[in-house]
C-alpha positions in Angstrom: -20.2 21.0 -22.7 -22.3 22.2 -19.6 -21.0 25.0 -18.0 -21.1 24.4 -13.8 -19.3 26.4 -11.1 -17.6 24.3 -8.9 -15.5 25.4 -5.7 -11.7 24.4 -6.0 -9.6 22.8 -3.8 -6.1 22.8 -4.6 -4.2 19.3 -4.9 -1.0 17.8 -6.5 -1.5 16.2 -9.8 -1.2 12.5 -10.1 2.6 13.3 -12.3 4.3 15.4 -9.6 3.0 12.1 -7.1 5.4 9.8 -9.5 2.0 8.3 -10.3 0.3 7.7 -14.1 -3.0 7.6 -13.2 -5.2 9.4 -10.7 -6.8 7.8 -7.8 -10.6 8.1 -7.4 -13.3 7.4 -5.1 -17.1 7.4 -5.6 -19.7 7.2 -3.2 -21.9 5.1 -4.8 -22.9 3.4 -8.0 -23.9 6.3 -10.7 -20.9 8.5 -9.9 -18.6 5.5 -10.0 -20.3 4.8 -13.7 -19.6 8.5 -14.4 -16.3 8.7 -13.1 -14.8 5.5 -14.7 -16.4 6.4 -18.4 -15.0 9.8 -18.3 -11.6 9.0 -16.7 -10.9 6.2 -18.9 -7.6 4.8 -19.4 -6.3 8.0 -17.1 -7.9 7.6 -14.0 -8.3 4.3 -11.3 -11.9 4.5 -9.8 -12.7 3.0 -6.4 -16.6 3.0 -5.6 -17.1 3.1 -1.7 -20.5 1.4 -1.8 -20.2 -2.6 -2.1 -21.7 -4.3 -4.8 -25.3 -5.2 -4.0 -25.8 -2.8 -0.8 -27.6 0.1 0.2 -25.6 3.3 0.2 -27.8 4.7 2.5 -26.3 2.2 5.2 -22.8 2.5 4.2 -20.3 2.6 7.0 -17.0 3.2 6.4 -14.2 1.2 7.6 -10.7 2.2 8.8 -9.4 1.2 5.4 -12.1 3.0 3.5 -11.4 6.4 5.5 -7.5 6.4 5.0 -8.2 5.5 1.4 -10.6 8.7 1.4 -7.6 10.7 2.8 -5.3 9.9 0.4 -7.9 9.9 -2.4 -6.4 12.4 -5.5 -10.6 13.2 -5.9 -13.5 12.0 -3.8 -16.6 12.2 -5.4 -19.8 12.6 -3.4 -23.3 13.6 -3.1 -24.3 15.4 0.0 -27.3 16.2 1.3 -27.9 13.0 4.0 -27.7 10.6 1.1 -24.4 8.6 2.9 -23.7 10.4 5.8 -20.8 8.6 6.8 -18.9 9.4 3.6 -20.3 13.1 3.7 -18.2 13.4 7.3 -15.2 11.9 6.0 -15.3 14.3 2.7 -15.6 17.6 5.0 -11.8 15.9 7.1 -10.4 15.6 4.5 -7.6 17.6 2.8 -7.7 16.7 -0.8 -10.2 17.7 -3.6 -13.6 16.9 -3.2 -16.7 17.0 -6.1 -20.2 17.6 -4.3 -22.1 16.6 -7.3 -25.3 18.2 -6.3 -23.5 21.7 -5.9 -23.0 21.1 -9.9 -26.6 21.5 -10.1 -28.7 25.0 -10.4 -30.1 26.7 -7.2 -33.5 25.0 -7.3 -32.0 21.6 -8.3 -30.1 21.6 -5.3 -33.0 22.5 -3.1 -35.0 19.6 -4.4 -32.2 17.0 -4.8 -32.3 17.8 -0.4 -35.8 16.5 -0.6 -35.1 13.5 -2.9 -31.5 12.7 -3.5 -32.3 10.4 -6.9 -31.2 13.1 -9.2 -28.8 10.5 -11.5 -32.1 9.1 -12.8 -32.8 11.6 -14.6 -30.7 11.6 -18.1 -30.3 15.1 -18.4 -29.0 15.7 -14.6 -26.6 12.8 -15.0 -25.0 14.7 -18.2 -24.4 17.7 -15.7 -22.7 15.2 -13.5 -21.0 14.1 -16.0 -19.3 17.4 -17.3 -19.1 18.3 -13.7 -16.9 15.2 -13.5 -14.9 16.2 -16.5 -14.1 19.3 -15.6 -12.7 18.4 -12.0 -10.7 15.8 -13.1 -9.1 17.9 -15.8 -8.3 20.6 -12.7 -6.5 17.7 -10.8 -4.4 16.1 -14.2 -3.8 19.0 -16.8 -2.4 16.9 -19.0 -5.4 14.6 -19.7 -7.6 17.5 -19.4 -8.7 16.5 -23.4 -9.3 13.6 -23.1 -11.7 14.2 -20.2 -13.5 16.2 -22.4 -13.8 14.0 -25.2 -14.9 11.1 -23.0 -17.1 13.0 -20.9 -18.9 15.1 -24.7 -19.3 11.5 -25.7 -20.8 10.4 -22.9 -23.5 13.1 -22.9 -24.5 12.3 -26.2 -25.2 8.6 -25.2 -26.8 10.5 -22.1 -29.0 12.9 -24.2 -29.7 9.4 -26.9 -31.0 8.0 -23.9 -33.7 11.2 -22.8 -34.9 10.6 -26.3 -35.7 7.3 -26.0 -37.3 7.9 -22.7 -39.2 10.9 -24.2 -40.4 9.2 -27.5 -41.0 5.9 -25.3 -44.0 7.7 -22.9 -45.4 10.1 -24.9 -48.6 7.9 -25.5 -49.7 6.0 -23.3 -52.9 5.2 -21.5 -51.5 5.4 -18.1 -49.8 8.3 -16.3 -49.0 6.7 -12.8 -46.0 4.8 -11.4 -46.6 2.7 -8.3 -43.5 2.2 -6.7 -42.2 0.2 -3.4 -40.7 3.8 -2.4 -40.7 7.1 -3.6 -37.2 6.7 -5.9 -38.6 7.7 -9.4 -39.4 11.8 -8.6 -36.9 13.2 -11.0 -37.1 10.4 -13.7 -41.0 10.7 -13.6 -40.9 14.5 -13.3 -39.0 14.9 -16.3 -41.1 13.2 -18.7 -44.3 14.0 -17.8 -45.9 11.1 -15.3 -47.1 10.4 -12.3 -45.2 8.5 -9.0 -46.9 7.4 -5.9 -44.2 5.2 -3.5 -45.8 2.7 -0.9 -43.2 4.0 1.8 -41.8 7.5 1.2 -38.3 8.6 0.3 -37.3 6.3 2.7 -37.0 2.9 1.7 -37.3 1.8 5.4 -40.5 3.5 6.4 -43.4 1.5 7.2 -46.4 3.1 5.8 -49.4 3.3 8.0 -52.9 1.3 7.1 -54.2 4.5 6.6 -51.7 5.2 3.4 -52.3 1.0 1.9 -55.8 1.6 1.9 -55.3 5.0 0.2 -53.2 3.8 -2.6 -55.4 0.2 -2.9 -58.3 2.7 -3.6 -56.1 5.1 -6.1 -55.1 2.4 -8.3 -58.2 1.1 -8.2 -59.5 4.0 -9.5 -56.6 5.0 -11.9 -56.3 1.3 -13.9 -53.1 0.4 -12.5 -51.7 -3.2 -13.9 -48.5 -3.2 -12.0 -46.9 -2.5 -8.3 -43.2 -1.8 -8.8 -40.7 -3.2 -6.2 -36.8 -3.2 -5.7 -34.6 -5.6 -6.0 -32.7 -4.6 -2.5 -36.1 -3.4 -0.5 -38.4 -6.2 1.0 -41.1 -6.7 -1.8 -43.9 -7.5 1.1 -45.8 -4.4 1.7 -45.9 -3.7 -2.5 -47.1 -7.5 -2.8 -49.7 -6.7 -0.2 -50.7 -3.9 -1.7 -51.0 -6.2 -5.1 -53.0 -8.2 -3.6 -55.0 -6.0 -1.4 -55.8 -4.2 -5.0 -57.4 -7.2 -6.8 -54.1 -8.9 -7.4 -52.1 -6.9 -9.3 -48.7 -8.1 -11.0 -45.2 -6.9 -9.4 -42.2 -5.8 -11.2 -38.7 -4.9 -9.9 -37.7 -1.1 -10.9 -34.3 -0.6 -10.4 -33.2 2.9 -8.9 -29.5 2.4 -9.9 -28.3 3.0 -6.3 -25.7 0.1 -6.7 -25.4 -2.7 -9.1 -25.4 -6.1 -7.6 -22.1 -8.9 -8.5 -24.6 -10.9 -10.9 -24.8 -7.3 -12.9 -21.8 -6.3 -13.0 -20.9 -9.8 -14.7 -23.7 -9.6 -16.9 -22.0 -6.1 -18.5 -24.9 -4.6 -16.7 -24.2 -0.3 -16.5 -26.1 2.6 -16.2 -27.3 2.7 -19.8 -28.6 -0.4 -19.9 -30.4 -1.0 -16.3 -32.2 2.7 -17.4 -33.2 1.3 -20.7 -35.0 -2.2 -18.6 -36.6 0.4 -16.4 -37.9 2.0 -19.5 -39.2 -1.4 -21.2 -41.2 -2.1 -17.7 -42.5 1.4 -17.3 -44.2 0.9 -21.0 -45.9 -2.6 -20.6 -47.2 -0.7 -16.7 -48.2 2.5 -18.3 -49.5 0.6 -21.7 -47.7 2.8 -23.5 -47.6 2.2 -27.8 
């Protein structure tokens, strides 16, 4: 497994609580995915963001900070991503796991610049172990079976790079035009190109100046396909569609949360990343 250097925080195991089964809370969809794979039958997860919304807006209610207080781990990614839960995590007593602070030096500087780092395969597997190892430091005595989970779970992580890596390595396009710039460390890692409508903000207008831009860059570049979200306003990527010589639209999904309808459907990580693949190809042509 990865090795990370995490700062402890000491805390009383879920057994000398009189409890069977740790109690966990995620910030947000891709470290509530994590946490509940690797914690299995051991661990209760709790995600803080709603089915459906944006956890950049999350605000926490009275019930959602006492349950962060007496949370036996609260797991988090800082940086401005949710800064309501980042304030409650620094109150707090109990143990908390800063997933980007699992990260290398330079990861962490970038992931303050674009906080999308689960969407890249091989980060998630550091969040992952990260997860692993913190939940066996809070509950010794499923400290195996963390591991096993979690060593399983990276090799579904690391089937999945491959099938990202095999599935663009030809193709006759290189750039992703998306509603906002989510994709930076998915397209970073294998090799293409992402140019967002608004910027790392899904909530920024962009300026006529930047439409005309990118209406004159896809232009030029062959582009079949603006990508939207399914939790953004699709009306400045359908103008720019349109404004391009009519273009299809697509929803990308940036795996921020999962909506009620997906989480019926058996939707998960794995999956939503492997749809995101299928509509990159068809985009970028890819054989």
């Amino acid at each position: 497994m990865l090795v990370v250097a995490l700062a402890w925080a000491g805390t009383v195991s879920p057994a000398d609580a009189g409890r069977d089964r740790a109690r966990v809370l995620a910030a947000f969809y891709p470290l509530e995915w994590a946490t509940d794979r690797v914690g299995d039958e051991h661990v209760d997860v709790t995600g803080l963001t709603p089915a459906g919304a944006e956890p950049h807006d999350l605000e926490l209610t009275t019930d959602d900070r006492a349950a962060i207080e007496d949370a036996d781990l609260l797991v988090v990614l800082s940086g401005g991503f949710q800064p309501a839960v980042e304030e409650s995590a620094e109150q707090r007593d109990g143990p908390t796991l800063d997933v980007r602070r699992a990260l290398s030096a330079s990861q962490q500087r970038r992931a303050e610049r674009d906080p999308h780092i689960w969407l890249d395969p091989l980060v998630m597997q550091e969040i992952v172990d990260a997860v692993a190892r913190r939940l066996a430091a809070i509950d010794t005595q499923h400290a195996a079976a963390y591991d096993r989970e979690a060593t399983a779970l990276i090799a579904e992580l690391d089937e999945l790079d491959g099938e990202f890596t095999s599935g663009l390595v030809d193709c006759e396009r290189d750039l992703l035009v998306t509603a906002h710039e989510a994709f930076g460390w998915l397209t970073r890692r294998y090799g293409i190109r992402q140019q967002g409508v608004a910027g790392i903000d899904p909530e920024q207008e962009p300026k006529p100046q930047r439409l005309a831009e990118l209406s004159d860059l896809v232009r030029d570049e062959g582009v079949t396909t603006i990508f939207t979200e399914a939790r953004v306003s699709p009306k400045i990527a359908e103008t720019l569609a349109a404004e391009a010589g009519g273009l299809r639209t697509a929803v990308l999904n940036p795996l921020e949360s999962l909506s009620a309808n997906e989480r019926d459907r058996g939707e998960d990580y794995l999956s939503v990343m492997r749809t995101n693949l299928e509509k990159i190809r068809v985009a970028l042509d890819c054989s």
